[in-house]
N, C-alpha and C positions, 0 to 999 in steps of 0.2 A: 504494500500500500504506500502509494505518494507522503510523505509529509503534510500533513493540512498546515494551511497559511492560514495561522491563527496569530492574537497579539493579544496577551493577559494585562491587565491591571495586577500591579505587582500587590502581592500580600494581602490586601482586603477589596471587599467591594466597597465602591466610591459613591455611587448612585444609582441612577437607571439602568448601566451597563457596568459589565464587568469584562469588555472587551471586544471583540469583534474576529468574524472570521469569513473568510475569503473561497467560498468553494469552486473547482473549480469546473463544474457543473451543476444541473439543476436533481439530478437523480439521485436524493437522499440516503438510497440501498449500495448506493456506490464512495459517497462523500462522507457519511456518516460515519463507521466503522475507525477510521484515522483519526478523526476528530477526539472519538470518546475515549479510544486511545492514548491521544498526547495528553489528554487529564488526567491517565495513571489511577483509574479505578479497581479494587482489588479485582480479580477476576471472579469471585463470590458476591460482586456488590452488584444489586440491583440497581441497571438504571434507567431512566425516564428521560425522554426527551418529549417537547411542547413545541410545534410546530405550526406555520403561517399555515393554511391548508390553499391558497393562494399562490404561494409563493414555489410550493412544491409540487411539481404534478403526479397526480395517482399516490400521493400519500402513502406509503405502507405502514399498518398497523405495528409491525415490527421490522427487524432489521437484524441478521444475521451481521455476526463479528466475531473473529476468531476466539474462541472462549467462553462466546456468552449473547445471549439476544437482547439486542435491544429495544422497548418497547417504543411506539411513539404515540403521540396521544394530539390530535390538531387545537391550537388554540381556540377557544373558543369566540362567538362575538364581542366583540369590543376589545379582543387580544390585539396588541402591536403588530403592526403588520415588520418586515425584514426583522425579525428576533427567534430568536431560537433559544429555548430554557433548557439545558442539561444538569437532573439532579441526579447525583452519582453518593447517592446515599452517605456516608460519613466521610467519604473524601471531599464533596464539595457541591455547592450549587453555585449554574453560573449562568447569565443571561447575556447573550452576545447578540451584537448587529449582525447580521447577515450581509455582507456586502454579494452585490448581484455579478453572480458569475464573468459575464459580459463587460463589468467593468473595466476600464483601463488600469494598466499597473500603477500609473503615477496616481489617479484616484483613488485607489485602491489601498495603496502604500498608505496616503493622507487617513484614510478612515481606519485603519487598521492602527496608525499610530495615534490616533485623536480616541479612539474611544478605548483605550488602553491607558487613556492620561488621567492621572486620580484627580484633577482639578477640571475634569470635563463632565457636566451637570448635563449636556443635552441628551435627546431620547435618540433612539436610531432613526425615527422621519423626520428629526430637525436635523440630524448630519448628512442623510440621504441630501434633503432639502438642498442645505447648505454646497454640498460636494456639488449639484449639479450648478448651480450658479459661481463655483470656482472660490466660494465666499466661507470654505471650512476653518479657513487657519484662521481668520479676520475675528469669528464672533465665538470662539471654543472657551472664554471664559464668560457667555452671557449664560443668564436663566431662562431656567424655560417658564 
């Protein structure tokens, strides 16, 4: 499995997010398994992921990963849309932007290092927002 381009907020969560990650397509069953991986969950720990059910096509209820299935469960209405919740039972919960596959790397790069920043308060459809008007780095200390 590739590496997932993922970017943690170091040591606790900040706000809204706790990072961001970069897939580098839309098929879940394929992007997923690396991901939950590079979070180092025992391989006896249940884990749960929360998904845009929009943002993913054909949703799979679960998700085979070497060692262990992963369940997924579609957010529900009024869930964030581009976030993704992974609770990996006592190693950790963490809620990431989804950067949209098709991004450019330079854009990409930006969101990945902005919602990784523990001084960064915005939600993922204010960075989303932000990244498409070039205007990410400009407002990363306003509130939302």
């Amino acid at each position: 499995m590739p590496t997932p381009r993922l970017a943690l907020t170091p040591d606790v969560s900040h706000g809204p997010l706790d990072g961001a990650w970069w897939p580098r397509c839309d098929a879940l069953e394929l992007e997923l398994p690396s991901l939950v991986g590079s979070l180092e969950p025992d391989p006896d720990t249940a884990v749960r992921v929360t998904v845009d059910p929009a943002e993913w096509l054909d949703t799979p209820r679960t998700v085979m990963a070497p060692g262990r299935v992963i369940a997924v469960e579609s957010a529900g209405p009024g869930g964030e849309t581009h976030v993704i919740s992974l609770d990996c039972g006592s190693v950790g919960r963490w809620v990431l932007l989804v950067v949209p596959p098709d991004e450019p790397a330079g854009t990409a790069a930006r969101l990945l290092a902005a919602a990784a920043d523990p001084e960064n308060p915005l939600t993922a459809a204010r960075m989303l927002a932000l990244a498409e008007t070039d205007r990410l780095g400009d407002t990363a200390g306003e509130a939302e």
